[in-house]
DSSP file (Angstrom, degrees, kcal/mol; ACC not computed):
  #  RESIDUE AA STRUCTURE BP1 BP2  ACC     N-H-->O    O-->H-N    N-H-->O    O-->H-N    TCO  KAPPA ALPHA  PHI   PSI    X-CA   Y-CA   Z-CA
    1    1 A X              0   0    0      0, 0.0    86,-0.0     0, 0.0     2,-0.0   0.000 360.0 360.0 360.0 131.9   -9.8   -2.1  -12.0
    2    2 A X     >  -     0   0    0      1,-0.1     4,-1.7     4,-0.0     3,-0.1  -0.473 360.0-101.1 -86.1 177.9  -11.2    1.2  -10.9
    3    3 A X  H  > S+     0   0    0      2,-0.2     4,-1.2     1,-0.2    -1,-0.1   0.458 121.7  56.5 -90.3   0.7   -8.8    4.1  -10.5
    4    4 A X  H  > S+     0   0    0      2,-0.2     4,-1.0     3,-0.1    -1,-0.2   0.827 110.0  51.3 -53.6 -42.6   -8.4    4.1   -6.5
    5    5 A X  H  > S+     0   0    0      1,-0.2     4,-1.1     2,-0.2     3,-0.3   0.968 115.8  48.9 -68.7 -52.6   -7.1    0.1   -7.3
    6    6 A X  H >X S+     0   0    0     -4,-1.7     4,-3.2     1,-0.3     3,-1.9   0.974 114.1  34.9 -60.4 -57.1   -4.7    1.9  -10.0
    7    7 A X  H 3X S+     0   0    0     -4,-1.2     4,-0.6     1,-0.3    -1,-0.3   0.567 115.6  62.9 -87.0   5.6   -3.0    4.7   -8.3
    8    8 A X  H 3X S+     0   0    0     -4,-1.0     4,-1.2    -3,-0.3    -1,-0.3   0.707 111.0  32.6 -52.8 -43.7   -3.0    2.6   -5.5
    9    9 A X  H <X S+     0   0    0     -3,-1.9     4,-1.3    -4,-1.1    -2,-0.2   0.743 119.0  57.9 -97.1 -22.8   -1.0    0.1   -7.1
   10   10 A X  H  X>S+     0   0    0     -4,-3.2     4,-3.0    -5,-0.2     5,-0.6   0.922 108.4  46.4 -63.5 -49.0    0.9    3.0   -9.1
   11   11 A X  H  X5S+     0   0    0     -4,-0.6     4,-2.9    -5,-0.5     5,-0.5   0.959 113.7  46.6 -68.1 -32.5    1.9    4.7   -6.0
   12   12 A X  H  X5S+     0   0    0     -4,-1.2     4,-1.1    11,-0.2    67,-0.2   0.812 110.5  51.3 -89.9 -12.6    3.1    1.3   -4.3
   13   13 A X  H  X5S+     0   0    0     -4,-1.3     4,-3.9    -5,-0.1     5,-0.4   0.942 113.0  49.9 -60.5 -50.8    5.3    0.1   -7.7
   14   14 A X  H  X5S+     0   0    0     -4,-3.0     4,-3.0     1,-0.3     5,-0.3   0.991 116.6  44.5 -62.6 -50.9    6.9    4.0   -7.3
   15   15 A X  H  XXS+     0   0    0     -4,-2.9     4,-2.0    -5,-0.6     5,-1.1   0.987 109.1  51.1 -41.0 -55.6    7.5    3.1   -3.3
   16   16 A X  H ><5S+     0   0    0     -4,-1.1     3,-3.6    -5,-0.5    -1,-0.2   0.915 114.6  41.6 -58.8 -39.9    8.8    0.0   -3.9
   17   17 A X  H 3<5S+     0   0    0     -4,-3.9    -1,-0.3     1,-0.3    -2,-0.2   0.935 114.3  54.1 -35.9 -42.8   11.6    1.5   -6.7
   18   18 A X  H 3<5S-     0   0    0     -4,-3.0    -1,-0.3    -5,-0.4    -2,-0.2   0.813 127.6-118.7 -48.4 -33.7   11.8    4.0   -4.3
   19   19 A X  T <<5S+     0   0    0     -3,-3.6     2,-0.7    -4,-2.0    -3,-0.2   0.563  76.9 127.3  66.3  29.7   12.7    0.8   -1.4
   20   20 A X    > < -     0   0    0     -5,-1.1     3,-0.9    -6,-0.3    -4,-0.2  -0.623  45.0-170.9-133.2 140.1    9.6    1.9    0.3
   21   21 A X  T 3   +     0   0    0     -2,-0.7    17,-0.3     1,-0.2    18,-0.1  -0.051  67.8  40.1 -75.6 141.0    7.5   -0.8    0.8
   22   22 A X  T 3> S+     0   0    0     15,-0.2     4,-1.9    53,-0.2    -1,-0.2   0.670  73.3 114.6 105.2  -6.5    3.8    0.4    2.2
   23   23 A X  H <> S+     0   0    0     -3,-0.9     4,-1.5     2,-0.2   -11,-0.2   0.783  76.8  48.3 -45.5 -52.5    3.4    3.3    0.2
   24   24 A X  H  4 S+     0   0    0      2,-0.2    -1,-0.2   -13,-0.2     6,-0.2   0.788 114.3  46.0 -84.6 -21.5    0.6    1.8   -1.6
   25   25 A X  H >4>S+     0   0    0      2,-0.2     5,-2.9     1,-0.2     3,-2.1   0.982 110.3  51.0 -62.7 -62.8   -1.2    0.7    1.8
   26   26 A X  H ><5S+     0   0    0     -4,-1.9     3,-2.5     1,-0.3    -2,-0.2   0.827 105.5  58.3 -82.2 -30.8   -0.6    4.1    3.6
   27   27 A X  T 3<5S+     0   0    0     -4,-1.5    -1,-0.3     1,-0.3    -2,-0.2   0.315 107.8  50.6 -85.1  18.6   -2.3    5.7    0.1
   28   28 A X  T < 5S-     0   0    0     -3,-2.1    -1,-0.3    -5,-0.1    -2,-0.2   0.162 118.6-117.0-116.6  -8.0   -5.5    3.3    1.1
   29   29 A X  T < 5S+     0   0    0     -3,-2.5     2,-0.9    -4,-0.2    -3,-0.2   0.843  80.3 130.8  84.3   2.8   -5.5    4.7    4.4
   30   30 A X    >>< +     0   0    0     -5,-2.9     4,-4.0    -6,-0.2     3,-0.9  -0.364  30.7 167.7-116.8  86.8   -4.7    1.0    5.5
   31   31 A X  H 3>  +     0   0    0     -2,-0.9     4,-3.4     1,-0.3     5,-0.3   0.922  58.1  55.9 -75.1 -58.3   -1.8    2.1    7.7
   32   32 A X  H 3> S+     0   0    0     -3,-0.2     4,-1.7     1,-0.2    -1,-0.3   0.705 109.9  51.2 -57.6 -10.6   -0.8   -0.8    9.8
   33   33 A X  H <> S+     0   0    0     -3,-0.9     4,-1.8     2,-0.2    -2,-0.3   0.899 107.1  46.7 -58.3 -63.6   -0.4   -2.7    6.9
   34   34 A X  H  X S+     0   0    0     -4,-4.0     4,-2.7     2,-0.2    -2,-0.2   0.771 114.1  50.6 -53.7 -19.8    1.6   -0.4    5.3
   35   35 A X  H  X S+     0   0    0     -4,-3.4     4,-2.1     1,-0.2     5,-0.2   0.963 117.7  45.4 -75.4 -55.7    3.7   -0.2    9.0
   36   36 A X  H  X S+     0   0    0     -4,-1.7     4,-3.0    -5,-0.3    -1,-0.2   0.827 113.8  47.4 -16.5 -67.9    3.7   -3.9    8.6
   37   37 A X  H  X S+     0   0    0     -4,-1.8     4,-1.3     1,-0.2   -15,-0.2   0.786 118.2  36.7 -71.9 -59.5    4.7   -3.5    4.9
   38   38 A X  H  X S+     0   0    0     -4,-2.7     4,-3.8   -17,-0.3     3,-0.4   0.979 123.8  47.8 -73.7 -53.9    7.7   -1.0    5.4
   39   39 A X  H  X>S+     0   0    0     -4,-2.1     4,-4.0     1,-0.3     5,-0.5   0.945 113.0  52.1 -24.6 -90.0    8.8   -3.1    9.2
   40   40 A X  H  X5S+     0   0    0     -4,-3.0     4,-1.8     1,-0.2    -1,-0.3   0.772 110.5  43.1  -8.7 -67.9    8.5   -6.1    7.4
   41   41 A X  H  X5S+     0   0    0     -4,-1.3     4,-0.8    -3,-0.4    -1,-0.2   0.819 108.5  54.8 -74.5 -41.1   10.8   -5.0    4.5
   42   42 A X  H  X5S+     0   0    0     -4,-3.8     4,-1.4     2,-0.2    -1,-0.2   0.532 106.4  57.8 -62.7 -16.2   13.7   -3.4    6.5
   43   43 A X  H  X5S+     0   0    0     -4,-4.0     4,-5.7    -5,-0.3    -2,-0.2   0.908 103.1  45.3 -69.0 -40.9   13.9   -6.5    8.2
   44   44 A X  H ><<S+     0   0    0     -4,-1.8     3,-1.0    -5,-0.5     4,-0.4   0.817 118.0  46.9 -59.9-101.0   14.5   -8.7    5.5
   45   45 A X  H >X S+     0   0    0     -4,-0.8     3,-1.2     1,-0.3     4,-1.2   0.490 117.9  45.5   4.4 -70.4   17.4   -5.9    4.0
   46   46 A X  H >X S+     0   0    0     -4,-1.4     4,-2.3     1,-0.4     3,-1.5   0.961 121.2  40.1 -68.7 -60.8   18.8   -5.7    7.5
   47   47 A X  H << S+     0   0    0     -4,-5.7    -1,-0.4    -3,-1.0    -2,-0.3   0.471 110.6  50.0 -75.8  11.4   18.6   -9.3    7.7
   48   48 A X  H <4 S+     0   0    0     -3,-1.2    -1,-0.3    -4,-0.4    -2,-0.2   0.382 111.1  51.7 -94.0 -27.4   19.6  -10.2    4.8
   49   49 A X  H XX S+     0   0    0     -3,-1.5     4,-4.2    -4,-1.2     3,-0.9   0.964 104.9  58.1 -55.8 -63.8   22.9   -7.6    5.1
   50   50 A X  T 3< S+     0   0    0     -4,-2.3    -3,-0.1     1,-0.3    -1,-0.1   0.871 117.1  33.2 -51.5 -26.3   24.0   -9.1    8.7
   51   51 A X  T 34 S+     0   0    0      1,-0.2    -1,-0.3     3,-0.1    -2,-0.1   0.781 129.9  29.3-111.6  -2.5   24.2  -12.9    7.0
   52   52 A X  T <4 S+     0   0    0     -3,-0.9     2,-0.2    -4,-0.2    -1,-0.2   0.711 114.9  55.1-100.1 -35.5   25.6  -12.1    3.1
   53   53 A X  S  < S-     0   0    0     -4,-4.2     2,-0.8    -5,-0.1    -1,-0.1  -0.681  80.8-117.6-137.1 171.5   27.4   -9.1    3.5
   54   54 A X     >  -     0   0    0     -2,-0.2     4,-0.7     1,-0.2    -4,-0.1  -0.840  34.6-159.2-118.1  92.1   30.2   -7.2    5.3
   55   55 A X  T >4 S+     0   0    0     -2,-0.8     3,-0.5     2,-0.2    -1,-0.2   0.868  92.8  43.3 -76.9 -32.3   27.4   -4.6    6.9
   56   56 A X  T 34 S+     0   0    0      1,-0.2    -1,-0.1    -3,-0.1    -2,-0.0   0.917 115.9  47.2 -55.5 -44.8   30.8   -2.3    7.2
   57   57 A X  T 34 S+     0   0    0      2,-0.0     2,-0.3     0, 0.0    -1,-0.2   0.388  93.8  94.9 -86.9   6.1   31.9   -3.0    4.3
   58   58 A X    <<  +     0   0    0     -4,-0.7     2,-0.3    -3,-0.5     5,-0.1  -0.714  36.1 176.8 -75.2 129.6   28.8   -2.6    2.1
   59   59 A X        -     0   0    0     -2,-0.3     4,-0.3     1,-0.0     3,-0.1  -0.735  54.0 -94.2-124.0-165.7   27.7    0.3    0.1
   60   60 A X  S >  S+     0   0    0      1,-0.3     3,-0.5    -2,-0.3    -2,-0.0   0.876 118.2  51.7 -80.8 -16.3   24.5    0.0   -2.1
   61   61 A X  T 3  S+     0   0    0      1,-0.2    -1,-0.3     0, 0.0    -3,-0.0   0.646 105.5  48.8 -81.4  -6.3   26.7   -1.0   -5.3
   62   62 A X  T 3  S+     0   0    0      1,-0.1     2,-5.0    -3,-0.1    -1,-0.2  -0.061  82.7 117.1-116.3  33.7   28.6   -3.5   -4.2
   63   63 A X    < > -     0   0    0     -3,-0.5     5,-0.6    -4,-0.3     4,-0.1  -0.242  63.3 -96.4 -94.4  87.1   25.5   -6.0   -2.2
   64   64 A X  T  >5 -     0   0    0     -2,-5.0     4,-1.5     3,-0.1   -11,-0.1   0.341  14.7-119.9  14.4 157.9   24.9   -9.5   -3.6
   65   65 A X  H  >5S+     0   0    0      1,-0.2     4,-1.6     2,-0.2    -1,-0.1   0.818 119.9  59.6 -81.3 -43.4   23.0  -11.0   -5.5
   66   66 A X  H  >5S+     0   0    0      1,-0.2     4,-0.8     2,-0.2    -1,-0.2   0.874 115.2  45.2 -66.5 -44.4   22.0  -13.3   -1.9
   67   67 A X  H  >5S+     0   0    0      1,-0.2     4,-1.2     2,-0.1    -1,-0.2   0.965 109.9  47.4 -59.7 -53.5   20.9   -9.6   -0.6
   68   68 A X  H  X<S+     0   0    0     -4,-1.5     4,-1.8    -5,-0.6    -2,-0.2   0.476 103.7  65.5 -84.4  -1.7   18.9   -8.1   -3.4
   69   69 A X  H  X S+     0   0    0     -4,-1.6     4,-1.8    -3,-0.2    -1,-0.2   0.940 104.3  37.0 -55.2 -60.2   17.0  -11.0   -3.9
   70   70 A X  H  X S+     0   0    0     -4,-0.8     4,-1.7     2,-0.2    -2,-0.2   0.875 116.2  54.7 -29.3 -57.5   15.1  -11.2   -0.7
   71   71 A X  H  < S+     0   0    0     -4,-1.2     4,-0.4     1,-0.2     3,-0.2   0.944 115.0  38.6 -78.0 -40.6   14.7   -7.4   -0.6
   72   72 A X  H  X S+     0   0    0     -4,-1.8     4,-1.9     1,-0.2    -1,-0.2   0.846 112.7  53.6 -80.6  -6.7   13.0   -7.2   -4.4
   73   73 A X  H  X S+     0   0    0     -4,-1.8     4,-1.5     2,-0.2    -1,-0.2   0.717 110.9  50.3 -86.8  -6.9   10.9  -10.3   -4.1
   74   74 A X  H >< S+     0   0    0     -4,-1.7     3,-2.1     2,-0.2    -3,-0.1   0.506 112.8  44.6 -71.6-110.6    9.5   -8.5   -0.7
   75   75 A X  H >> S+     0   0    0      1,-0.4     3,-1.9    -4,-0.4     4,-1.6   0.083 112.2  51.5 -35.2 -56.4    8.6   -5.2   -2.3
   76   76 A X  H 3X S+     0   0    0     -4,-1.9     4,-1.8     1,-0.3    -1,-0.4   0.656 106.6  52.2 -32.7 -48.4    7.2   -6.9   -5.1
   77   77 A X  H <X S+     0   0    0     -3,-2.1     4,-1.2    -4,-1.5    -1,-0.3   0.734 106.3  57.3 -33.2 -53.8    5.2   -8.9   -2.7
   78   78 A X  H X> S+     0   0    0     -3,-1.9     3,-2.2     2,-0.2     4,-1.3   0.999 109.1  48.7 -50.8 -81.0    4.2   -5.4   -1.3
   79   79 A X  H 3X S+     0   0    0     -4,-1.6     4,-3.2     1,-0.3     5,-0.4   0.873 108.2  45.6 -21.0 -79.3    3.0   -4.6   -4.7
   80   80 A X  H 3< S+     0   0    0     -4,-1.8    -1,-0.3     2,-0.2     4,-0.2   0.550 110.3  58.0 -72.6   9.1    1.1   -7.3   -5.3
   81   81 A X  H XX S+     0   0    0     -3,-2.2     3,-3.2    -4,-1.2     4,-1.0   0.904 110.3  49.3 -52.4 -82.4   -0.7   -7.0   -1.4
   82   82 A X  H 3X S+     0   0    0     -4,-1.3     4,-2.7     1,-0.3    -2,-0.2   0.659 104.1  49.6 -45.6 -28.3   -1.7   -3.7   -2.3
   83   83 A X  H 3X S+     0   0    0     -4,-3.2     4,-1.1     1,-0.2    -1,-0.3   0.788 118.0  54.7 -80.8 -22.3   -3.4   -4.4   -6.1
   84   84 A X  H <4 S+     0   0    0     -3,-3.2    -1,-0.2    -5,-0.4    -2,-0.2   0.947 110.1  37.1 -43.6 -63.1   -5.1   -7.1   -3.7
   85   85 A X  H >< S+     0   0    0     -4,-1.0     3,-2.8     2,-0.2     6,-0.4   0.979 119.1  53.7 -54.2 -65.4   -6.5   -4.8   -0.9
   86   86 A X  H 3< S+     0   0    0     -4,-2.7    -1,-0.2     1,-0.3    -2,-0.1   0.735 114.5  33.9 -55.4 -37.5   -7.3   -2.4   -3.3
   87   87 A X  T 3< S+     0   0    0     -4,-1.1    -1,-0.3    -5,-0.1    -2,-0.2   0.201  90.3 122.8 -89.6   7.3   -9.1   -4.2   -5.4
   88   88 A X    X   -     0   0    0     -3,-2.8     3,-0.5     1,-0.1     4,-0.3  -0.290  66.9-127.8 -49.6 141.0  -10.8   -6.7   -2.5
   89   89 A X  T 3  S+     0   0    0      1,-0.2     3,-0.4     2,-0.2    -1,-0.1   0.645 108.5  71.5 -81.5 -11.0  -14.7   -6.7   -2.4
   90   90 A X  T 3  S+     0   0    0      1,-0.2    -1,-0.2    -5,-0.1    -4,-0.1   0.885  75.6  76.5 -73.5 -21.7  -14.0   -6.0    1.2
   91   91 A X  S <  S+     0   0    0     -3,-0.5     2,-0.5    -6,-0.4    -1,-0.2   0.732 102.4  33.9 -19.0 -62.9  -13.0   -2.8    0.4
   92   92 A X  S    S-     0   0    0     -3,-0.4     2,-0.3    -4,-0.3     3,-0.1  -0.840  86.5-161.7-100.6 131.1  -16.5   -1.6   -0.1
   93   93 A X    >   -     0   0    0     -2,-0.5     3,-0.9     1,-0.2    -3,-0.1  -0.815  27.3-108.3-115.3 159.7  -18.5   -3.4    2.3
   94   94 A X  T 3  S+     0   0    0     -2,-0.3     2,-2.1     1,-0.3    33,-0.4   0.968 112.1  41.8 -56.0 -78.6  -22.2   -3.7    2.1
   95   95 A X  T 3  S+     0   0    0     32,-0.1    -1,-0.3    31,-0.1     2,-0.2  -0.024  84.0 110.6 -52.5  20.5  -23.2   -1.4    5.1
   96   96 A X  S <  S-     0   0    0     -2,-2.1    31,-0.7    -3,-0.9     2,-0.2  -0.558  77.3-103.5-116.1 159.6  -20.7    1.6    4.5
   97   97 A X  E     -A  126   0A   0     -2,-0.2     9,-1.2     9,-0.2     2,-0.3  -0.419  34.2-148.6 -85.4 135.3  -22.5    4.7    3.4
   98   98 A X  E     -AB 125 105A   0     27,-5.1    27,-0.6    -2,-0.2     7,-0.2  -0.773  19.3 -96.2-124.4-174.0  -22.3    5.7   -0.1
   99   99 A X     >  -     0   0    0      5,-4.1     4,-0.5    -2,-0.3    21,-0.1  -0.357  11.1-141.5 -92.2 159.1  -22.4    9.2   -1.8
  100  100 A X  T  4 S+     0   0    0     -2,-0.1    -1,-0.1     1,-0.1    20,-0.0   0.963  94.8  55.2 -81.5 -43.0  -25.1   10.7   -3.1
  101  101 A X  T  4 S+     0   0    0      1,-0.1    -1,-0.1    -3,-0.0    -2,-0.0   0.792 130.5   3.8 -44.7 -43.2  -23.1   12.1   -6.1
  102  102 A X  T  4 S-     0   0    0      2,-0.2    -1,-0.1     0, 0.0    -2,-0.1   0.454  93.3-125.4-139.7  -1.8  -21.5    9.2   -7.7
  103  103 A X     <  +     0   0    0     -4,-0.5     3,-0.1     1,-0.1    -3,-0.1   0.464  59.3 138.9  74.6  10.7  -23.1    6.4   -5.4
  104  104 A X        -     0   0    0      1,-0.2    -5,-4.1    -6,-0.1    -2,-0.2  -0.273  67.8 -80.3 -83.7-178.9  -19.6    4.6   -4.3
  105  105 A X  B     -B   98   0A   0     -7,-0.2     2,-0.3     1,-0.1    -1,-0.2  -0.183  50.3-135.9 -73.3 154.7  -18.8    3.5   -1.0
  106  106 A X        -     0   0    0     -9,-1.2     2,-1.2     7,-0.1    -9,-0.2  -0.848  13.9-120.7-120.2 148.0  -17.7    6.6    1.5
  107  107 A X    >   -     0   0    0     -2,-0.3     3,-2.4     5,-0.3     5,-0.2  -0.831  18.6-150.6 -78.5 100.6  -14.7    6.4    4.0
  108  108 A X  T 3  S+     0   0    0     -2,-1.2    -1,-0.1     1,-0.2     5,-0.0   0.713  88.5  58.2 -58.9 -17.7  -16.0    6.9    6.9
  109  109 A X  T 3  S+     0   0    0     -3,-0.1     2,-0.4     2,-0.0    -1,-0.2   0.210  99.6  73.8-107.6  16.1  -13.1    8.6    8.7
  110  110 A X  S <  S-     0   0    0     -3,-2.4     4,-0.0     1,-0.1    -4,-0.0  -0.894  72.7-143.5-129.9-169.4  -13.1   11.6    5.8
  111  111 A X  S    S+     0   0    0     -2,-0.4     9,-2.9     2,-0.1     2,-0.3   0.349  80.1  51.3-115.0  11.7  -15.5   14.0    5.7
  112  112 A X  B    S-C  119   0B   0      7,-0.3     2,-0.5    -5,-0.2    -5,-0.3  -0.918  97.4 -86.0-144.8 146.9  -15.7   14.3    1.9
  113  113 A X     >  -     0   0    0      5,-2.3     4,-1.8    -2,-0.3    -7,-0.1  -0.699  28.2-146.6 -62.2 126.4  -16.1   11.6   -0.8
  114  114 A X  T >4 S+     0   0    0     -2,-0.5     3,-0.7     2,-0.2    -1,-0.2   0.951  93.0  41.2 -90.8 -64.7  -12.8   10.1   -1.8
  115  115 A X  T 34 S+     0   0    0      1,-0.3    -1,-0.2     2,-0.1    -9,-0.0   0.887 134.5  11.5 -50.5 -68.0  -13.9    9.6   -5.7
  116  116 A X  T 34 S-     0   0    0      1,-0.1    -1,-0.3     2,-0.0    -2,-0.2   0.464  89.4-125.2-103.1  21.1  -15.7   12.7   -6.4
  117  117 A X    <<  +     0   0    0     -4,-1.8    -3,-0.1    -3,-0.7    -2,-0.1   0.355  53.9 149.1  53.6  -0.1  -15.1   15.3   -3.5
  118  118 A X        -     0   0    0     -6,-0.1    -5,-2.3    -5,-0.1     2,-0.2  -0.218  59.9 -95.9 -64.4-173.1  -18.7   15.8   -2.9
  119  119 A X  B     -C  112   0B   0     -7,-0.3     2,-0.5   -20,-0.0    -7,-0.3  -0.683  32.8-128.3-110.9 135.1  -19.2   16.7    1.0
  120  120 A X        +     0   0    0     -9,-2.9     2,-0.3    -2,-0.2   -21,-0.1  -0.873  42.5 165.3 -87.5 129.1  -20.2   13.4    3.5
  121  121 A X    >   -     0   0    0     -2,-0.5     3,-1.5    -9,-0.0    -9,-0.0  -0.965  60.7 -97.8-142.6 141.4  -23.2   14.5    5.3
  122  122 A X  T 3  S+     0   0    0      1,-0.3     2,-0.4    -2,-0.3    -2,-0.0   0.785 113.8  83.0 -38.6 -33.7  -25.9   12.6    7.4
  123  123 A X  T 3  S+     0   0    0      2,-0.0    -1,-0.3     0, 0.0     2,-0.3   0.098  71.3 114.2 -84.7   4.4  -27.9   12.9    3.8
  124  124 A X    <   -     0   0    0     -3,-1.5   -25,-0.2    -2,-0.4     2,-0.1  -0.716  59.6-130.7 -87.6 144.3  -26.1    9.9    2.6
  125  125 A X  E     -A   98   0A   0    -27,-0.6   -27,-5.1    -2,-0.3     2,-0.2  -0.329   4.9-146.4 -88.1 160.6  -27.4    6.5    1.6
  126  126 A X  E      A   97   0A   0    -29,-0.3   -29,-0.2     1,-0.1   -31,-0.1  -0.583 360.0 360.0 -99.5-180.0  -26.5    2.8    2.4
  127  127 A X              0   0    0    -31,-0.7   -32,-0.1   -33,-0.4   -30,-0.1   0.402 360.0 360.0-121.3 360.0  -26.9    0.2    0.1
């Protein structure tokens, strides 16, 4: 696993503790996913309140077991999406531009190399 795929997947375990889910998406830049991700995960909570629990009567120590199931096997789910994406061969596509410094694939929507910082400039190669 290279070390985008890790702190990718680092940053979306720390979300999900956190309860938010998409954290590791939105640190890939893959942002409707992550909008997906987080959407996605507050519905399940929400729905999962309305039909277990007393939504007045609930605080975050007292929810059921029928609540906090749903909500960790999503985030978890989030989790293992993201060590997916991150680690995808689509990730790097053939045609995307790579750096001249360290030869990876380039982002095309930064202006810099993600891995090593060198500067993206027409002077870059394809593979």
């Amino acid at each position: 696993m290279d070390r985008r795929a890790a702190v990718a997947v680092v940053v979306g375990s720390l979300g999900a503790v956190l309860g938010l889910a998409g954290a590791g998406h939105a640190y890939l830049c893959r942002w409707r996913r992550a909008a997906a991700w987080f959407t996605g995960v507050l519905g399940v909570s929400l729905v999962s309140v309305f039909l277990f629990a007393d939504p007045q009567a609930v605080t975050a120590e007292s929810l059921p077991t029928a609540v906090l199931v749903p909500l960790v096997v999503a985030l978890v789910a989030s989790v293992v999406d993201v060590s997916r994406v991150a680690r995808s061969p689509a990730a790097e596509a053939d045609d995307d531009p790579t750096c001249r410094s360290c030869g990876r694939s380039l982002d095309p929507t930064l202006e810099f190399c993600w891995y090593c910082s060198a500067p993206a400039d027409e002077e870059t190669t394809s593979r």
